[in-house]
Every structure is written in structure tokens, then in C-alpha cells.
C-alpha positions as CSV (number, residue, x, y, z in Angstrom):
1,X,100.6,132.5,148.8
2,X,101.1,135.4,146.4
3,X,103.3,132.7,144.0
4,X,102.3,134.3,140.7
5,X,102.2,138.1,142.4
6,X,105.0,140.4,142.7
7,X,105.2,140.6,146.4
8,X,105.8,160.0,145.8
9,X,104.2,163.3,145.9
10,X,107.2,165.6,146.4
11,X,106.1,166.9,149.8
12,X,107.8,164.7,152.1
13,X,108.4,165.4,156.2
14,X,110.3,162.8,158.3
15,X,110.4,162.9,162.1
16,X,112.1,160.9,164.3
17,X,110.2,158.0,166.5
18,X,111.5,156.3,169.6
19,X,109.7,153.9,172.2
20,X,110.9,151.9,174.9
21,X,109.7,148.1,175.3
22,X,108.7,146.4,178.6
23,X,111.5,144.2,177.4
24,X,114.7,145.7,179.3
25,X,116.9,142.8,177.6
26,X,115.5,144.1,173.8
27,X,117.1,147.0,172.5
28,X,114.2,150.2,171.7
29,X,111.9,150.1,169.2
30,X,112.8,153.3,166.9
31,X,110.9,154.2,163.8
32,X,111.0,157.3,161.3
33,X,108.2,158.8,159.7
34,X,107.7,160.1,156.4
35,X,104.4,161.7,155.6
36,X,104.0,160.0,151.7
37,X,101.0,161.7,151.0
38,X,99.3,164.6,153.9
39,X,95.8,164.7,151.8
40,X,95.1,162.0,149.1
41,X,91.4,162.4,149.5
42,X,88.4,162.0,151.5
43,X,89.6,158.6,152.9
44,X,92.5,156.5,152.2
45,X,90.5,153.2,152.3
46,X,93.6,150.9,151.6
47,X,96.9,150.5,151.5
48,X,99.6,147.6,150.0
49,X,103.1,147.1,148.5
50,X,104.1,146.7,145.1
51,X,107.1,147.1,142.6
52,X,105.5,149.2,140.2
53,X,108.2,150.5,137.8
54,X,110.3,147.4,138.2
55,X,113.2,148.8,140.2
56,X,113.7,145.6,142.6
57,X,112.0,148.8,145.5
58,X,108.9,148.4,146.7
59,X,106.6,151.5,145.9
60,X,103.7,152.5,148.5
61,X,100.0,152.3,146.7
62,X,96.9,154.2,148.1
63,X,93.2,154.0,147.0
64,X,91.1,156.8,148.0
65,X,87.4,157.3,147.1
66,X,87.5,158.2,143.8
67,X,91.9,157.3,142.7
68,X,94.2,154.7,142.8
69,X,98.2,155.9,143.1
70,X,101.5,154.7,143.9
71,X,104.0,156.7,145.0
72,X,107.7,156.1,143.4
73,X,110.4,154.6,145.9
74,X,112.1,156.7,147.5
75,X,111.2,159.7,146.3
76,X,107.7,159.0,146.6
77,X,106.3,161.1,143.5
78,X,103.1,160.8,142.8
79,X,101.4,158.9,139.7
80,X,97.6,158.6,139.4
81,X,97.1,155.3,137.8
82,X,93.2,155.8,137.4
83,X,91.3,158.6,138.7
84,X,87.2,158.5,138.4
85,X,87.5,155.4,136.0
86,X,84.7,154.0,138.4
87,X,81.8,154.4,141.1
88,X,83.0,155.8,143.7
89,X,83.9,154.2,146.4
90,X,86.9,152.3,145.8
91,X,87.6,150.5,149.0
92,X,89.6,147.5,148.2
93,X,93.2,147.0,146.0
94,X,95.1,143.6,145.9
95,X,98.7,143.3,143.6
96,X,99.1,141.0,141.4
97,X,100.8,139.8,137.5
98,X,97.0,139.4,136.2
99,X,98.1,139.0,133.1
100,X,101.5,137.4,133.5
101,X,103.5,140.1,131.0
102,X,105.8,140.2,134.6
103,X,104.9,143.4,135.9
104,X,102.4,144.1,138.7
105,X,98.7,144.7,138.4
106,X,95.8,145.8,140.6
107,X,92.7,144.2,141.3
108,X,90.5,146.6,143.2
109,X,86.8,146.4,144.5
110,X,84.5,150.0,144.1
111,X,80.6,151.1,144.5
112,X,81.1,150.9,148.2
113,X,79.5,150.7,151.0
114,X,76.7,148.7,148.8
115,X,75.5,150.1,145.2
116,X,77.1,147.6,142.5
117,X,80.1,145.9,144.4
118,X,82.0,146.1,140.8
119,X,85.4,144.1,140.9
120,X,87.8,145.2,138.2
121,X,91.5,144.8,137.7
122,X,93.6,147.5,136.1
123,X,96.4,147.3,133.6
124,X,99.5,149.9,132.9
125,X,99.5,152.0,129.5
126,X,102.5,151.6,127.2
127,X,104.3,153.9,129.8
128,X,104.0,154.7,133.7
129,X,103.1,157.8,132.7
130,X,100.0,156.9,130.8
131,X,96.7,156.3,132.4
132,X,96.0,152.2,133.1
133,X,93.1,150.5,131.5
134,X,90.0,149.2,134.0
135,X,88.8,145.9,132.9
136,X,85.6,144.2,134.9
137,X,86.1,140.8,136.7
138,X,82.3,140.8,138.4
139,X,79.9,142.5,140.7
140,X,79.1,141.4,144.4
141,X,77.2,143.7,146.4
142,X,78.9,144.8,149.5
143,X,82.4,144.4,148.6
144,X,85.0,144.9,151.2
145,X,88.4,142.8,150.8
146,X,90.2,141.0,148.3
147,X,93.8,138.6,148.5
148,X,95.5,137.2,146.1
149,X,96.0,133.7,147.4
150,X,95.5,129.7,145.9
151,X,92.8,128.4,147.8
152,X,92.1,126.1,145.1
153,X,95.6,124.3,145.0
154,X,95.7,124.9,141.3
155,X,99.3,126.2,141.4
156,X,98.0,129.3,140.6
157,X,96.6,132.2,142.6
158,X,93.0,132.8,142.4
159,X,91.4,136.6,144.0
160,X,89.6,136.4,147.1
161,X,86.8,138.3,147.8
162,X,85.4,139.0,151.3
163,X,81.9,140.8,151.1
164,X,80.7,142.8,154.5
165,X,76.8,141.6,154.6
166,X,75.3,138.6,152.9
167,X,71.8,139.3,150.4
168,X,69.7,139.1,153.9
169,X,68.9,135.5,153.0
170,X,71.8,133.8,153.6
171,X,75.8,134.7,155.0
172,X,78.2,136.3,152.6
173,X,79.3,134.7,149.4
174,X,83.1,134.1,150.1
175,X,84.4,134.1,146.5
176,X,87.7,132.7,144.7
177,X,88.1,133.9,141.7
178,X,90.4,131.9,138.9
179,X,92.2,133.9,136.8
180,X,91.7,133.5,133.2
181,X,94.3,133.3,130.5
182,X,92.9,136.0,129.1
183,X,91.9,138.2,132.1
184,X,90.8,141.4,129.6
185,X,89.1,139.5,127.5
186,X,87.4,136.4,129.5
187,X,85.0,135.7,131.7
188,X,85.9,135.5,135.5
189,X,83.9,132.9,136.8
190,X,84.0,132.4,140.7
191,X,84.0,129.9,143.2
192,X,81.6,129.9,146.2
193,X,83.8,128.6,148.9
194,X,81.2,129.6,151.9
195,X,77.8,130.8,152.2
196,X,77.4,130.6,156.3
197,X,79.4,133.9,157.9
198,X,77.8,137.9,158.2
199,X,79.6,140.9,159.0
200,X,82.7,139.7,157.7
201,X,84.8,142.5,157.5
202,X,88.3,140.9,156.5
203,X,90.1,137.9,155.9
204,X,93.7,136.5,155.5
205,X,95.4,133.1,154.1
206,X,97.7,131.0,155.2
207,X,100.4,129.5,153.0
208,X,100.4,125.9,151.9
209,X,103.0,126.3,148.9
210,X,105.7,124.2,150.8
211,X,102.9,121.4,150.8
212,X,100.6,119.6,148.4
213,X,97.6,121.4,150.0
214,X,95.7,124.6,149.0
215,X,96.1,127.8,151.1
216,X,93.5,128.3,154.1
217,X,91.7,131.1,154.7
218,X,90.5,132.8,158.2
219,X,87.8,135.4,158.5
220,X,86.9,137.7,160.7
221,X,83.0,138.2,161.1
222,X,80.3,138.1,163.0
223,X,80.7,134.8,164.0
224,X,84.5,135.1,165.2
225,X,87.1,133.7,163.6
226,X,86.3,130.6,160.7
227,X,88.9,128.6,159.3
228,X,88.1,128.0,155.8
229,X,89.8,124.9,154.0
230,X,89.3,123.4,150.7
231,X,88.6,119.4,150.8
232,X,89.9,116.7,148.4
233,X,86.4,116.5,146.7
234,X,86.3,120.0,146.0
235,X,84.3,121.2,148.9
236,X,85.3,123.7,151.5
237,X,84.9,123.0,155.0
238,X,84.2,125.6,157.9
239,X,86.0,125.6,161.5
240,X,85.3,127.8,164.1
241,X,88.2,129.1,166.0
242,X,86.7,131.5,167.9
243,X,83.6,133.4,168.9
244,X,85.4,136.6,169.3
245,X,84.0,139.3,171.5
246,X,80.1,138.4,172.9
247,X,77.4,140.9,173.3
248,X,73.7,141.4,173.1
249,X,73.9,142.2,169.4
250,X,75.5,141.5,166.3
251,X,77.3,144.8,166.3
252,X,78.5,143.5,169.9
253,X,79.7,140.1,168.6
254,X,82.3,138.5,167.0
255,X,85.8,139.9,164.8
256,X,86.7,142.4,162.4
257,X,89.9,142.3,161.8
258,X,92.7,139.4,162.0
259,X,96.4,138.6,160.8
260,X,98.8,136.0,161.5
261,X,101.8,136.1,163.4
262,X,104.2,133.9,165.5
263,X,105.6,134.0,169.0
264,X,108.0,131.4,168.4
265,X,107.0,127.9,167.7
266,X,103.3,129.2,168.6
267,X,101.0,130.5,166.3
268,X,99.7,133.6,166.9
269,X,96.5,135.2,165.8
270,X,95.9,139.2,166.4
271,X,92.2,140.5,165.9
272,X,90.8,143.6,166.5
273,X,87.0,142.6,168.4
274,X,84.3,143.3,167.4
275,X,84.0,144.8,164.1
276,X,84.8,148.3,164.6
277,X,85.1,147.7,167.8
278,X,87.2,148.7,171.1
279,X,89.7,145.3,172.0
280,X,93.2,144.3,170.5
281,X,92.8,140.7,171.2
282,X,95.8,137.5,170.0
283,X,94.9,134.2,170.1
284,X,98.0,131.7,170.8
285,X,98.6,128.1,170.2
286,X,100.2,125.3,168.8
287,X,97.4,124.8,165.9
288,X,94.6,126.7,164.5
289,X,91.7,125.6,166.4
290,X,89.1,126.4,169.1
291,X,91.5,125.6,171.7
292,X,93.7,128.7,171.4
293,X,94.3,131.3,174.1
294,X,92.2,134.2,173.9
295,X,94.3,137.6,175.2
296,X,93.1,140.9,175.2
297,X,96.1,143.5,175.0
298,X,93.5,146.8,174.6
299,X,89.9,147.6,175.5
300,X,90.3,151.3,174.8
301,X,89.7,151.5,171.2
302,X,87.8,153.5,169.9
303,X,86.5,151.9,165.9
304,X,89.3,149.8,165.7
305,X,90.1,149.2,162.2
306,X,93.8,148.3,161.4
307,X,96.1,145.3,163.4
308,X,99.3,143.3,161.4
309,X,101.7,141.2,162.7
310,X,105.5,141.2,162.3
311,X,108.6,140.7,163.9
312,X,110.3,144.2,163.7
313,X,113.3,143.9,166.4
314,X,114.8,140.6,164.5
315,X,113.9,138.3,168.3
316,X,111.6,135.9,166.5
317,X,108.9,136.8,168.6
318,X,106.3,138.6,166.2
319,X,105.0,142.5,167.9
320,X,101.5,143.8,166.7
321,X,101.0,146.8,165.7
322,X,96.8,148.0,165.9
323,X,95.1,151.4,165.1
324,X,91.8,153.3,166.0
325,X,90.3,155.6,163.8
326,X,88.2,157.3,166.1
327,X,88.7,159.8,169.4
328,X,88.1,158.5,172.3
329,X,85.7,159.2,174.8
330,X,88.0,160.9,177.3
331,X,89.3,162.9,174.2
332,X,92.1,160.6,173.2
333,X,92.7,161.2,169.8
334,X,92.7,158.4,167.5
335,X,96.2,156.4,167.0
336,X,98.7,153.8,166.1
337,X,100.4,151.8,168.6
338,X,102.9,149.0,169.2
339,X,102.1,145.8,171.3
340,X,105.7,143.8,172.4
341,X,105.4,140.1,174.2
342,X,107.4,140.6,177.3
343,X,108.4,137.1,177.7
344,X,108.5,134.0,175.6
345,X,105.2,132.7,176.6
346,X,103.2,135.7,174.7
347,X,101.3,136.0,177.8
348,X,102.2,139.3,178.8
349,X,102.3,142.2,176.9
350,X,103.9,145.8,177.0
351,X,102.0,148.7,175.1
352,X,103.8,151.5,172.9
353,X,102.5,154.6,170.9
354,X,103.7,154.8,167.5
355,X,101.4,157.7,166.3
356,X,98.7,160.6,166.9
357,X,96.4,161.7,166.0
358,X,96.4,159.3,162.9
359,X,93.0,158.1,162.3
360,X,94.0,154.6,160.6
361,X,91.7,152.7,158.1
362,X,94.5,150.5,156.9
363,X,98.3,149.2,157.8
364,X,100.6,146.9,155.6
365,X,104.2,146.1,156.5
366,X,106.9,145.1,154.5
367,X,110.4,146.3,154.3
368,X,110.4,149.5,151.6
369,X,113.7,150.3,152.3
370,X,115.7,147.3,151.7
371,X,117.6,147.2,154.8
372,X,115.9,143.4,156.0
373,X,113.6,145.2,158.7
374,X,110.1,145.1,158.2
375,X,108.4,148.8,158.1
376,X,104.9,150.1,158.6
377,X,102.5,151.7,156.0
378,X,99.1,153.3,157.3
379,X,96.6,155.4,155.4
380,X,94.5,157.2,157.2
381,X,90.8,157.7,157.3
382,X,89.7,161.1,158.5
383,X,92.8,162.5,159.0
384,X,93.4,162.0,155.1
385,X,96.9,161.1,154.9
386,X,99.4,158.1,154.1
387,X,102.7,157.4,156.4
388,X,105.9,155.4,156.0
389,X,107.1,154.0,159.2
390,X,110.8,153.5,158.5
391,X,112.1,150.3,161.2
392,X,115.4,152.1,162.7
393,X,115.5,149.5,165.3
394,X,118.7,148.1,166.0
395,X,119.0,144.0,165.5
């Protein structure tokens, strides 16, 4: 995955995080937090990584409603890159060298929650400073997520979007789109890979570049988790992992969220279930199919819209980290908060708070500081703000 893609306002606060595991043999879990941004918008509907000014640093990017941003490492300053270019909502970004000059560009999806679905890609000026270019890649109502990732097994990645609801006929299109020579100046023409899923509210690939074979895809939806794969004919196939949560209605059913992890040679699978909905839930196993064990870590979410997975005490056993973006009933703000396996099975489970009240829509991690741990980034949703996690855990 990402083999073609490059893998801040001046008000900055840091505080000082510490939990304790369940784990007495692992040492704590200690992260510091630096507020990047305390009111980008309305809603920060995204967040990702990216090397914008070519540093070898990764730089935290942001979309809100109506801007895209990235914020300078590690002073974090501030630069619009567009601001009002398009209809408002944006609520997707993905980073990527579109154009192949060898320095990192944005694909981002807008005209959410339904009107248009316009996907566009943006390109720098002749400086930073300048404001980037917005050219159109295509239009699918109800856009939601995209991924840079080669489902195709061209060599090259190709943009994968996830749209929430299908045209009421039929599921969602799940599109791959190639990436032109040309991007600015050609047409983007997709490829269906499914047509069966609703409600899918996210997806994520896994990584075939060591192999002959195109990158898979999971999705979250409705239906659970699907395992999309592309066949030797050209086809994609469809495999159901899991049903997800059940309930009387499709609100009730299903997954919204999902990531991929590892608890040492097992593969694990974090989910937050249902769409929006209240459980923190990992699947483990030796291979991605219906036969995985379904956990639940959390019923006490309240819209549960964030989960990643990664290995942030260097023990090669993977920690999730999951968010709410809503109070609770009791009162309980909404949160960010740590899930560490307790033993090597990934059975058991010990439960940490990492933040609150943060209201998260969206978490990436990835080490911004250079130091080999991995980090957290959240934005958050009505709390309006975007938050570095620095990983001061010793390993």
C-alpha cells in the first residue's frame, strides 16, 4: 500500500499524560499533548499525515467544513491550502504524489452528507505559501472515505472511495479510481469493485506489495465486515467476515468503523459496532475469515466514531486506541481512550483514558516526532479542535 504516496497555528499548549496498564510486567503508557489547532471550524471531519514542505517531518493535515490545512512540523503554523474552493462539506482527504512531480498531494471528497459527492484532488502553487489548485476527479453521491491503495495490482496506487448509502436501488458503489498520467488534465475513470454493501461508513486495505497480488480491502457497513479481493479475471469477489453487532434495524446492525492490527502472529481486527454506535469490538485470528473471535472491549460508547491500531509500547502486541463523540447518558463526557491486551492471547483487555472531553471524529497515528514511537492525531468534532498525542512511553 501507499507505494507511489508519501507516507502549526502558533497557539500551542502541551500537558503531560500518564496511564497505567493492566500489564504490571509493561512499563506505563505516557503521552503529551499538544493542542495543534483549539478551533479549526465547525467540525474537523478528518485527519492524516503528510510531508508537506519536504523536510523528511511529518506535518499534521485537518479538513474542516469549508478548509483544508496542514500545520508545519514542529511548530505547527498554520497554512490554508484551500479555503471555500468547494461545496461545503468537505469530509474526506487522502495523501498522495498525484501527479508524480515528488511532493505530496490531496485527494479530498466535499458536498457532504449527500448533495454532489464531488471528488477533487488539489495541487500546491509555485510556493507553500500560495493557494493550491482544485482539480475534479468525479462525483458520487454520498461520499464518505477515500485510501490511496493498489487494489488493481497495477503497480500503481489507484483512490478508493467508500460512499455511506447506495442510490436506494442497489448497495454502494465501492470505487477504485486509476490515476491518470495526466491527473489535471484527464479523465478519471473508475472501477466498480462492489455493488452489494449499505451503510458503509469506512474501509481499510491490506498490503500485498511483498507479493504478486493486489491489496485487499475490508469494509465496514451494514452488513459487518466484507473482505473485498480482486480475482485473476478481473472480478472482485466478496467475503463476509463478520456480521458485526445485530439488532432489529439497520441502524442496530453491522460496523462502522475498522483497522488492522496484530497481537503477535494473530491478526487482529478493531471495529467500532454498529455505525455510530456504542461497542469497541477486535476480531482475532490466524486468517481473515468468518472464523475469527469476536471480543467486545466497550459497550459504553456513546456515537463511536474513531478506533486505530498500533503498537505504542514497542511489545509487538498492537493497543487500540477508540473515541466517542458524544456525552454519555450518565453525563460522561465524550473521549479518547487506550485498550492494552493483558496477555498474549488478546483475550483480555485492560481499559485507559487518554482524553476528555474530546469529542473525536477522526484519529491517525504515525510517529510525527521521529523518535521510532508511534503517536496519536485526533480532530475533533464538536469540541472543534485537533490534538497531537506525543508517545513518551518508555521501550
Amino acid at each position: 500500500m501507499h507505494r507511489s504516496l508519501y507516507s502549526a497555528i502558533s497557539f500551542l499548549i502541551t500537558l503531560p499524560l500518564s496511564f497505567q496498564t493492566g500489564n504490571a510486567s509493561a512499563e506505563n503508557l505516557k503521552f503529551k499533548k499538544t493542542v495543534i489547532d483549539p478551533d479549526l471550524g465547525k467540525v474537523c471531519y478528518a485527519v492524516t499525515a503528510a510531508d508537506v514542505d519536504g523536510d523528511h517531518r511529518l506535518d499534521v493535515v485537518a479538513i474542516s467544513e469549508r478548509e483544508a490545512m496542514w500545520y508545519r512540523n514542529p511548530d505547527w503554523k498554520k497554512h490554508v491550502m484551500i479555503s471555500d474552493a468547494v461545496t461545503k462539506d468537505n469530509v474526506c482527504i487522502a495523501a498522495g504524489d498525484i501527479d508524480r512531480d515528488g511532493k505530496v498531494d490531496f485527494a479530498m471528497g466535499a458536498g457532504w452528507p449527500k448533495n454532489g459527492g464531488d471528488i477533487f484532488w488539489i495541487r500546491r502553487g509555485k510556493s507553500l505559501q500560495a493557494p493550491w489548485t482544485v482539480h475534479p476527479i468525479g462525483a458520487e453521491a454520498w461520499t464518505h472515505r477515500m485510501r490511496f491503495s493498489d487494489v488493481l495490482g497495477t503497480g500503481k496506487d489507484q483512490l478508493v472511495v467508500t460512499p455511506l448509502n447506495g442510490d436506494g436501488s442497489s448497495g454502494i458503489r465501492l470505487l477504485a479510481y486509476p490515476i491518470p498520467d495526466q491527473p489535471a488534465d484527464q479523465n478519471w475513470t473508475p472501477k466498480i469493485m462492489t455493488r452489494s454493501l449499505n451503510r458503509a461508513h469506512n474501509h481499510w486495505h491490506i498490503d500485498n506489495s511483498k507479493t504478486d497480488k493486489p491489496d485487499h480491502t475490508i469494509v465496514a457497513s451494514q452488513e459487518g465486515l466484507s473482505l473485498v479481493q480482486r480475482n485473476p479475471d478481473g472480478s472482485f469477489s466478496l467475503t463476509g467476515i463478520s456480521k458485526g453487532a445485530t439488532g432489529d434495524r439497520p441502524p442496530q446492525s453491522g460496523s462502522g468503523e475498522v483497522k488492522k492490527g496484530k497481537i503477535g502472529a494473530k491478526i487482529l481486527l478493531a471495529t467500532i459496532e454498529p455505525m455510530h454506535g456504542n461497542q469497541v469490538v477486535v476480531y482475532l485470528g490466524e486468517a481473515l475469515n468468518n472464523e475469527m473471535q469476536r471480543i467486545v472491549l466497550d459497550d459504553s460508547f456513546a456515537q463511536g466514531h474513531a478506533i486505530w491500531c498500533a503498537d505504542f509500547d514497542g511489545d509487538g502486541k498492537d493497543e487500540v486506541v477508540a473515541a466517542h463523540r458524544e456525552a454519555k447518558a450518565d453525563g460522561t463526557p465524550p473521549g479518547i481512550y487506550l485498550y492494552q491486551s493483558t496477555d498474549g492471547s488478546g483475550e483480555h483487555w485492560k481499559r485507559t483514558q487518554l482524553d476528555s472531553p474530546m469529542a473525536c471524529e477522526d484519529l491517525w497515528c504515525d510517529d510525527f516526532d521521529g523518535d521510532g514511537k508511534v503517536d496519536i492525531l485526533a480532530g475533533g468534532r464538536s469540541t472543534h479542535d485537533v490534538n497531537l498525542y506525543l508517545n513518551q512511553t518508555p521501550q
